[in-house]
C-alpha positions in Angstrom: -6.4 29.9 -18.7 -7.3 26.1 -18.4 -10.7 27.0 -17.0 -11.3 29.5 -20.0 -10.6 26.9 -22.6 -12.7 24.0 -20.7 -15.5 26.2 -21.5 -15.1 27.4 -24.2 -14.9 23.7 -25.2 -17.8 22.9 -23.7 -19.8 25.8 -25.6 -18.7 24.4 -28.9 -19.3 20.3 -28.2 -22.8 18.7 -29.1 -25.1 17.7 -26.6 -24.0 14.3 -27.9 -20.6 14.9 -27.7 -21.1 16.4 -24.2 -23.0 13.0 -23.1 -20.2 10.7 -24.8 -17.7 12.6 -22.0 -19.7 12.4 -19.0 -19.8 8.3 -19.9 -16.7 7.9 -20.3 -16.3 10.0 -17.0 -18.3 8.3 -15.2 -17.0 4.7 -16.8 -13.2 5.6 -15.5 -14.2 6.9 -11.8 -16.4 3.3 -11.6 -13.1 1.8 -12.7 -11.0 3.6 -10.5 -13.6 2.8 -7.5 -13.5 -1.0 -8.4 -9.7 -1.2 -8.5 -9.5 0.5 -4.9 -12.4 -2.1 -3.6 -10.7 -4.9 -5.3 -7.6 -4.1 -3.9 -8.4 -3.6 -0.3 -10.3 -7.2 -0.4 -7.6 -9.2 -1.9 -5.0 -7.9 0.8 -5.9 -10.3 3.8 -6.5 -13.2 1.2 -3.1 -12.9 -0.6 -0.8 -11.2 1.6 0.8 -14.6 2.4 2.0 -16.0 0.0 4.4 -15.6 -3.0 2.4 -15.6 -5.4 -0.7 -13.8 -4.1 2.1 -11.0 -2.9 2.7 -10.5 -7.1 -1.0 -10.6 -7.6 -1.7 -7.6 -4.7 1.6 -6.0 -6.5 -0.4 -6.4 -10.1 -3.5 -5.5 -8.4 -2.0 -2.3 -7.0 -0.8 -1.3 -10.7 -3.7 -1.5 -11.9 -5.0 0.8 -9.4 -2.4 3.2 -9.9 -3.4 2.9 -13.9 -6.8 4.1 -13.4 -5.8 6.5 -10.9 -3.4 8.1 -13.8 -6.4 7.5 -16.6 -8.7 9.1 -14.1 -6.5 12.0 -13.3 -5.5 12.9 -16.1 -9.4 12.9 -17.5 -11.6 14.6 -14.5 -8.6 17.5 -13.9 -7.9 18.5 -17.8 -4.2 19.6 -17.0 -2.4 17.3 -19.2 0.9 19.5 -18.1 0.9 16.9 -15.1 0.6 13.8 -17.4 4.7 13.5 -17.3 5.5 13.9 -13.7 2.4 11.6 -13.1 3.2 8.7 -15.4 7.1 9.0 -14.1 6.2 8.9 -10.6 3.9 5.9 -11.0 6.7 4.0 -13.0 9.2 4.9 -10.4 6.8 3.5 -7.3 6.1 0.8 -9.2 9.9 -0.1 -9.8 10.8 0.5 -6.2 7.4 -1.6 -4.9 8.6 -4.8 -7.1 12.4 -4.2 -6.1 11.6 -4.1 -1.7 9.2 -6.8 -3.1 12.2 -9.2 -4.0 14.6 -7.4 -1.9 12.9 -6.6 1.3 15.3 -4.3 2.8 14.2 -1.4 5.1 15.6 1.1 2.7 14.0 -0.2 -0.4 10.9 -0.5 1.5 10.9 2.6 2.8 11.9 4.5 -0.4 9.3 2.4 -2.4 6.5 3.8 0.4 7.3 7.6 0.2 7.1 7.7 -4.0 3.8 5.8 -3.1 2.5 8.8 -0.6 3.6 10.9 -3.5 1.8 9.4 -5.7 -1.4 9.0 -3.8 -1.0 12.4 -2.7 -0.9 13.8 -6.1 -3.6 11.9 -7.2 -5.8 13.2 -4.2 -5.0 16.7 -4.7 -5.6 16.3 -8.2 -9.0 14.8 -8.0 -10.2 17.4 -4.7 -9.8 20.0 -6.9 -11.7 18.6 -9.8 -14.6 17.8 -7.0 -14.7 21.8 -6.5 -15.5 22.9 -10.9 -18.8 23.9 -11.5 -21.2 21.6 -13.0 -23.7 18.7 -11.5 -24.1 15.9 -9.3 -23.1 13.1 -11.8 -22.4 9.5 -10.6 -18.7 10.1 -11.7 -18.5 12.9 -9.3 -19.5 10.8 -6.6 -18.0 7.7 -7.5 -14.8 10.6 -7.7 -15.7 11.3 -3.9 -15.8 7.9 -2.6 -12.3 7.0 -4.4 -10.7 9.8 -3.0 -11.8 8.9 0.3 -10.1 5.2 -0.2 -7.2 6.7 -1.7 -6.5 9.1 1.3 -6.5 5.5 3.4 -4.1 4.3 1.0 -1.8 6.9 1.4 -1.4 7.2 5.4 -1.4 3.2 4.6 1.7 3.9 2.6 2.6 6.0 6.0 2.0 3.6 8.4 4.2 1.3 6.1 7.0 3.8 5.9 7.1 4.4 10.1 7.0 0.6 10.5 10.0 0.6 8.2 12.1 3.0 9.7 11.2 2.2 13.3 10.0 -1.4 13.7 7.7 -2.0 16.0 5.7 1.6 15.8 2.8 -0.8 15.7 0.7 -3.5 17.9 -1.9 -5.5 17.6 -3.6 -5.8 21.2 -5.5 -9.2 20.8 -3.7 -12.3 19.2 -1.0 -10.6 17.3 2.8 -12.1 17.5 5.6 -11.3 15.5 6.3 -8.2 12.7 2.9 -6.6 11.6 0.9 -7.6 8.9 0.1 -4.8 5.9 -3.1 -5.8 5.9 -3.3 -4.4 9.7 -1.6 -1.5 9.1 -4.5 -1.4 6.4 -7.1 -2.1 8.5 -6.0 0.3 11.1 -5.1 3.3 8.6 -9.6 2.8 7.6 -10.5 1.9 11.1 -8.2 5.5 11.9 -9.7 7.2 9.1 -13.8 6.5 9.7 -12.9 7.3 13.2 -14.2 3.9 14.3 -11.4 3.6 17.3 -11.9 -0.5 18.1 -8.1 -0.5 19.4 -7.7 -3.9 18.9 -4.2 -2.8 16.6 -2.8 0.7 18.0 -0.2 2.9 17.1 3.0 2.7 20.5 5.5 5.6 19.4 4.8 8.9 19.7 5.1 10.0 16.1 3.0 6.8 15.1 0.3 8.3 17.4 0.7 11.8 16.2 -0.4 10.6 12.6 -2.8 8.4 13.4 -4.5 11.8 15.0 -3.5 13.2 12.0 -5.5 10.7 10.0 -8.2 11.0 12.0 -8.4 14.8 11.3 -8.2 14.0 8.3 -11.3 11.4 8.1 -13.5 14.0 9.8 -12.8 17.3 7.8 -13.0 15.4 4.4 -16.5 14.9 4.4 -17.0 17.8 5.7 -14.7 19.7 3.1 -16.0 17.3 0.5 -19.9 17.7 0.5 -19.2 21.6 0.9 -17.0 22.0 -2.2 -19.6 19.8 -4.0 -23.0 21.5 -3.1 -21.1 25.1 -4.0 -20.1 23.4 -7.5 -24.0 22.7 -8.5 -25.1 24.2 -10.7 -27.6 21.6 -12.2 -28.4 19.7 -15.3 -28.6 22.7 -17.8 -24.9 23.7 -17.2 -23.7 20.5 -17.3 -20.2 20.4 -18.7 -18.4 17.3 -17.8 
């Protein structure tokens, strides 16, 4: 029913009015995209002190802002608006509470609404990749966010296992003391592209199982992904979004 009033919207919009959407589109996956960048390089430099840790936690509201915005725009089911915005305002409150209260179960309740989240998010956005229509930059600035948001969330994962079973973690050359999260960041991307340096490694056996999970993962997305996308083409002339 969704699909049937999309285009029957799109036969009644203007060209100009057509145009006007794919812009804004393509302006809120570019935001979306620059949020998840800005995020991942401010980790490492801020992670240390106080007030760098409440700019990453700012930082990482924003991103979950213009993942909501962006949802909400390239999948057109508004019926997930609600549990979207309440989840997001949840993680949030639970990210800012382990952040002054830094207990294991705050910290671990704060990361599983945040693999909710994220997973949402990606679920919603994978399935927008698959509607018919063309290549547009916001479709492939889409892809490449939803690529950084699946590190985020087995991130979020990583953070959860460390959590729950200090220790799950180790970093092989020069590492003392708890784990840092921008490790467990580094080694959820490093796990996801497949690189492998094993300079920080997963010890427990569940740890290992989902960094082989996340590796699966890495490998079948672009695979999945540039499938779904070439069977969606359908060039300029039936351009909807």
């Amino acid at each position: 029913m969704a699909q049937v009033t999309e285009e029957r919207r799109a036969r009644a919009d203007t060209p100009e009015e057509r145009e006007a959407r794919r812009k804004r589109h393509d302006r809120r996956a570019l935001s979306l995209l620059v949020s998840l960048v800005l995020f991942l390089v401010l980790l490492p430099i801020l992670e240390m002190s106080e007030l760098g840790s409440l700019i990453l936690i700012l930082s990482l509201y924003a991103m979950l802002v213009m993942a909501l915005l962006h949802f909400a725009t390239y999948t057109g089911e508004t019926k997930w608006n609600v549990p979207v915005i309440l989840l997001a305002g949840t993680s949030m409150a639970f990210i800012l509470l382990a952040h002054f209260v830094p207990t294991s179960p705050l910290v671990a309740t704060s990361q599983c609404l945040l693999i909710l989240f994220f997973g949402l998010i990606a679920a919603g956005l994978f399935m927008g990749l698959g509607r018919p229509g063309s290549i547009t930059a916001g479709r492939l600035f889409t892809s490449v966010s939803l690529y950084l948001i699946l590190g985020m969330l087995w991130f979020a994962g990583y953070r959860l296992i460390e959590a729950l079973q200090p220790g799950s973690f180790e970093v092989v050359r020069g590492g003392t003391g708890p784990i840092s999260s921008s490790s467990l960041l580094y080694l959820s991307y490093a796990t996801l592209t497949t690189l492998g340096y094993g300079d920080v490694v997963p010890v427990t056996p569940f740890a290992r199982i989902i960094a082989i999970l996340e590796s699966a993962t890495g490998i079948l997305y672009i695979a999945i992904t540039v499938a779904r996308l070439v069977s969606a083409y359908q060039g300029p002339r039936d351009r909807n979004v």
